[in-house]
N, C-alpha and C positions, 0 to 999 in steps of 0.2 A: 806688145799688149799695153804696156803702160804710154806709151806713146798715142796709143788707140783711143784707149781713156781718156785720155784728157782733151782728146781732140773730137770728142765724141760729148764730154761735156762741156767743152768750150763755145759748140753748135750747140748743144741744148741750154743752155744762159744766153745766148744769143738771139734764139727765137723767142721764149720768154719774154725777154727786153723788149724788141723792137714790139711785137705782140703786145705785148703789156701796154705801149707807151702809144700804139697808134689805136687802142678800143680807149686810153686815155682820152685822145685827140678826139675821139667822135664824140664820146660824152660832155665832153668839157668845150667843146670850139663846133665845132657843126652841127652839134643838137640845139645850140643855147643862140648861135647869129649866125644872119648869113652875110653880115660882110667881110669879103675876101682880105681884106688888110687884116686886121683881127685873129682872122683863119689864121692866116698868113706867121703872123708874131704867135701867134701859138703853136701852129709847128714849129717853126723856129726854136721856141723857149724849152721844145718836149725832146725836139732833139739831140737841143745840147746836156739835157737832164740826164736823156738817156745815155748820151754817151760819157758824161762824169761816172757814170757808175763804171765803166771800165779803164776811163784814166782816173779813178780814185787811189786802184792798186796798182796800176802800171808806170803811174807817174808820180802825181801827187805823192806818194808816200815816200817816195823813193827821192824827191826834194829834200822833205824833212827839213823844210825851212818853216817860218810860223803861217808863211802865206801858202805853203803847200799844205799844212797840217789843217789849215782853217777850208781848202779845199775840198781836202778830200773828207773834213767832218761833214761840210754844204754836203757832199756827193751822199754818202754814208745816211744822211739826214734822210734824204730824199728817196732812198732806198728803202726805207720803213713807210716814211709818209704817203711814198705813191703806193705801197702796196696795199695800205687803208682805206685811200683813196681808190684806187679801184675797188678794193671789195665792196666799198659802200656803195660807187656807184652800181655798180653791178645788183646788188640787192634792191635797190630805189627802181631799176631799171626792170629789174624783173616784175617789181610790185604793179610797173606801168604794166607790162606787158599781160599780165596776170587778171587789171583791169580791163585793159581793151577790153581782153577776150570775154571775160564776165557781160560787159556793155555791148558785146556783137551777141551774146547770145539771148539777151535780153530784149534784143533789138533798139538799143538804145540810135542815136543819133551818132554818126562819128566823130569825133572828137575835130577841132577846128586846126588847122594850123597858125593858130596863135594860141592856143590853149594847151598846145602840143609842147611849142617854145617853153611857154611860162613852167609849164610842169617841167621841163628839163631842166632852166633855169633853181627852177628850186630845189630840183635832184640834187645840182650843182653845190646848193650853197648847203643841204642838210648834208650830206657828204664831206663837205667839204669841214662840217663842225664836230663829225663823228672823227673822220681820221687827224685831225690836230688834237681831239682830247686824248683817241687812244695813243698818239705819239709823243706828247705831252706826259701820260702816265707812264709809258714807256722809255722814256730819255730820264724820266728821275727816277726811275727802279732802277735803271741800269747802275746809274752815278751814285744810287747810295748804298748804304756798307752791305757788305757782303751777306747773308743770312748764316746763322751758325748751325753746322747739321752736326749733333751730338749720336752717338751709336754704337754699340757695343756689339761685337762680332764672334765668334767662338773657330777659334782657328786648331785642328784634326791636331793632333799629338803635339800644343805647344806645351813647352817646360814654364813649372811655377813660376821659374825665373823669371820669365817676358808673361806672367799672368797680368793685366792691367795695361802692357802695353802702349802706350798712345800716341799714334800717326794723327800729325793734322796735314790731309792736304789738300792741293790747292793743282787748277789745271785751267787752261786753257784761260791764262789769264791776257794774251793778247797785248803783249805791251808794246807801242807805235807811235801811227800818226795822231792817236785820237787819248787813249789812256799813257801817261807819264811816269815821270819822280811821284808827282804827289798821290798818286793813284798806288804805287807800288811802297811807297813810304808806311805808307796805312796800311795794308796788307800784310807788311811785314807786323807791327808794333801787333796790329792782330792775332797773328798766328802767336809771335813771342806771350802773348796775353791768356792765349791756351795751356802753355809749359808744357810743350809738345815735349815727346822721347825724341822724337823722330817726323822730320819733314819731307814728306814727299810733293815734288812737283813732278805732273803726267802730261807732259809735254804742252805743245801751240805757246811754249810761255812768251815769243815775239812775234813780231812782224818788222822785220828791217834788218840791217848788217850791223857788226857787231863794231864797224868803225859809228854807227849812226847812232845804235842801242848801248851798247857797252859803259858808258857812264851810269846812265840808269838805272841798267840792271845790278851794276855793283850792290844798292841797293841791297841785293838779297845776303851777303856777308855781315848783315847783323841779324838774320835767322840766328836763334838759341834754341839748341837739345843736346838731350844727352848722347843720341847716336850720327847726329847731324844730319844733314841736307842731301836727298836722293834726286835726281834727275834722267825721266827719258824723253828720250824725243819724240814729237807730231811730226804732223805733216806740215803745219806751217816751216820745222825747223827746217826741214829739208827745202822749201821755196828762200829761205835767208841765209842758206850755207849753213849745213849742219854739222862740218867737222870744226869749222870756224867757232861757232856758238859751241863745242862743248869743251873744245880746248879752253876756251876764254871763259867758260862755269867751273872747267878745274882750276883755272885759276886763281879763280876769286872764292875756292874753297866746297868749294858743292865735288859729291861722288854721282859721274856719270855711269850709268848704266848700260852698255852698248851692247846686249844678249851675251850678257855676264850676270854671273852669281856672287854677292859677297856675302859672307858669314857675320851674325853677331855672335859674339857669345859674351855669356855671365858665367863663368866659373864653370861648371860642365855644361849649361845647358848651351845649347845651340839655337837660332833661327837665320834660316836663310833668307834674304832678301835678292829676289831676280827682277832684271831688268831687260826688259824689250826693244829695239827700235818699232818706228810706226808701222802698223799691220800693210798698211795700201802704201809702202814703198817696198814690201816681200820682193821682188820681182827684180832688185838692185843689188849690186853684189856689196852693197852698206845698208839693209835694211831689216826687216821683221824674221828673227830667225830663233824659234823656239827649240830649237836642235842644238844648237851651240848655247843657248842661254841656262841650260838643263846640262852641259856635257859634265861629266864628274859627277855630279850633285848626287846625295844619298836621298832616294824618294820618300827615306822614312821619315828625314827631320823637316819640323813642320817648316812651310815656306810661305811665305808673303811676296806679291809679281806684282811689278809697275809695268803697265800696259797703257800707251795712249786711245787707241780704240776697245773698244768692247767686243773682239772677237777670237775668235777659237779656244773661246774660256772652255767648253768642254774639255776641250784636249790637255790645256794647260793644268785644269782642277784634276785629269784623269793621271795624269804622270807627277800627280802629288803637289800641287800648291792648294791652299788651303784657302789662299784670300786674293782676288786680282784686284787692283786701283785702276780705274780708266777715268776716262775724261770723252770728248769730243764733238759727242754730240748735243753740249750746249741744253741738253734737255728741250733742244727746239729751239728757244730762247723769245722766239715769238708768237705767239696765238694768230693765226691756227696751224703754224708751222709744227708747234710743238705736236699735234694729235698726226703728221704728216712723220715725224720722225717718230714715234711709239708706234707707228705702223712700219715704221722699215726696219726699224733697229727690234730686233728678242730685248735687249737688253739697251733703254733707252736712257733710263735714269732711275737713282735709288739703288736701295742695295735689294739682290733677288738670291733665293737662293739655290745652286747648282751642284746636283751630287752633293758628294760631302762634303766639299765648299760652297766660300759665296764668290760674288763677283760686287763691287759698286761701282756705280758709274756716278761719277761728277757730274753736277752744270754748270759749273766753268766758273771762276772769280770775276772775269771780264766778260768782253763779249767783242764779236767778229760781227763785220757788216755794219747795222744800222746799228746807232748805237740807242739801243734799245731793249727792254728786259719785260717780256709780258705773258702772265702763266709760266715762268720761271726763273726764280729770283735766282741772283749768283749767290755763291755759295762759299765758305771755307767748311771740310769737314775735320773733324775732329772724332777718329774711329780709335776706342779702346776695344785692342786686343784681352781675349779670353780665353783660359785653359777650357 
């Protein structure tokens, strides 16, 4: 089944693409001339666009040289900006079509095949002014600092002791061909700037191997708190080797989480902290397993659950956790992606509240694909626990 998947949406990114990039081509190259040469170098230029968008990740990244990284940022770019680019054209195009019809019913004159041209032509270029602003607005949302989400949660039988609490964390920061050092540098001094108890990362935190990532991420061993640095895995972990990356985050000081439970305590009180692998690798005999993450655990004492997706919170709130941390779904990360994902996901972003717990989901510190942030700024939160 997992096999199924992925070959089920590796066909649907597929048609999308070429889909996408040849209602491109007719907008952009056979509505606007008709000469063939022209034609010609604009297929050509759509096709190799389209196909950067699959050597972005399959190759380019996997360079990790600066000419690969500037690659697959080109690719990454143009994954945002064709997507603006169509929708505008598409809206321009419909407004034509919206007129014909008005002018057929009116009985106006039919519109000339030069007047046809020019109007495309202009389609062309108002299109072409709408998706560089929004991609423009979007490539500096993405790159500037993180938004700080402040919020106070109330967690089912915690002890006075952990009254106040306070997790800052931080998911799907995406660290690769496109965000680095300096990207994770600032990330950190930020979080340290909160005087977190406690740091939670909810997985996606790479994209690369740990011979390629591994300097950079060091990085994260100058996180400061008083209960230290938690760690579970995404789904990205598991595409960059995931036993790889969590040996190498024990290393450098972080507690991973692999559907285990660890204990804090202050003197008598207790809080459990459980950890998940990624929901959509359940199906691997190393992945999502809320059975063994719960074995032992007393359902009385209050528990806090790092989860990288946002799912089977019922079940996890109903066998006694009190508060789950997700990440993944980026909160969209793009308009009008994001109203695309608040319809698939119950629980897309923000914190909601479920039973007698909550659940929050993250929108991510970084960002995956185009690098770009629109109707959803990245995020560090910053949650005080409450008796």
């Amino acid at each position: 089944m997992y096999v199924l998947r992925i070959v089920l949406f590796l066909a649907i990114v597929l048609v999308v693409v070429v889909g996408g990039h040849i209602y491109l081509y007719r907008r952009l190259f056979r509505d606007t001339t008709s000469n063939r040469r022209i034609r010609l170098l604009g297929a050509l230029a759509l096709t190799v666009a389209g196909a950067s968008l699959f050597l972005a990740r399959s190759v380019f990244s996997r360079i990790h040289t600066e000419w690969g990284d500037a690659l697959a940022f080109a690719a990454w770019c143009w994954m945002g900006l064709g997507l603006y680019l169509g929708m505008s054209l598409a809206a321009f195009h419909l407004w034509r079509r919206v007129d014909g019809w008005r002018r057929a019913r009116a009985g106006a004159a039919p519109v000339s095949p030069r007047r046809r041209q020019f109007l495309a032509r202009a389609a062309v270029g108002g299109a072409g002014l709408v998706a560089a602003g929004f991609s423009a607005y979007g490539v500096r949302r993405a790159f500037a600092p993180p938004k700080i989400d402040e919020l106070a949660v109330r967690v089912p039988r915690l002890h006075r002791a952990f009254d106040g609490l306070r997790i800052v964390q931080v998911s799907d920061v995406h660290i690769g061909d496109v965000l680095g050092s300096p990207f994770l540098e600032d990330m950190v001094r930020r979080c340290n700037a909160l005087r977190p108890d406690l740091v939670a990362v909810t997985g996606d935190l790479v994209d690369g191997r740990v011979s390629q990532l591994g300097p950079t991420i060091s990085a994260l061993q100058s996180l400061r708190s008083r209960w230290g640095t938690y760690f579970v895995t995404g789904n990205h972990e598991y595409y960059s080797g995931d036993v790889e990356w969590c040996a190498a985050l024990e290393r450098m000081g972080l507690t991973v989480l692999r559907n285990r439970t660890v204990t804090l305590r202050d003197g008598d009180a207790r809080l459990d902290l459980i950890g998940v692998d990624d929901y959509g690798q359940k199906e691997r005999p190393r992945g999502w397993n809320l059975g063994a993450a719960l074995a032992g655990r007393d359902p009385e004492q209050p528990a806090v659950m790092l989860a990288h997706q946002p799912r089977a919170v019922e079940d996890a709130i109903a066998k006694g956790v009190g508060l789950q941390l997700s990440g993944h779904t980026h909160g969209g990360q793009l308009f009008p992606i994001t109203g695309l994902v608040a319809a698939l996901y119950t629980y897309s972003a923000g914190l909601y509240r479920v039973g007698d717990g909550h659940v929050y989901v993250h929108r991510g510190t970084g960002f995956w694909g185009p690098p770009m942030r629109i109707g959803s700024p990245p995020e560090i939160a910053a949650i005080t626990l409450t008796a």
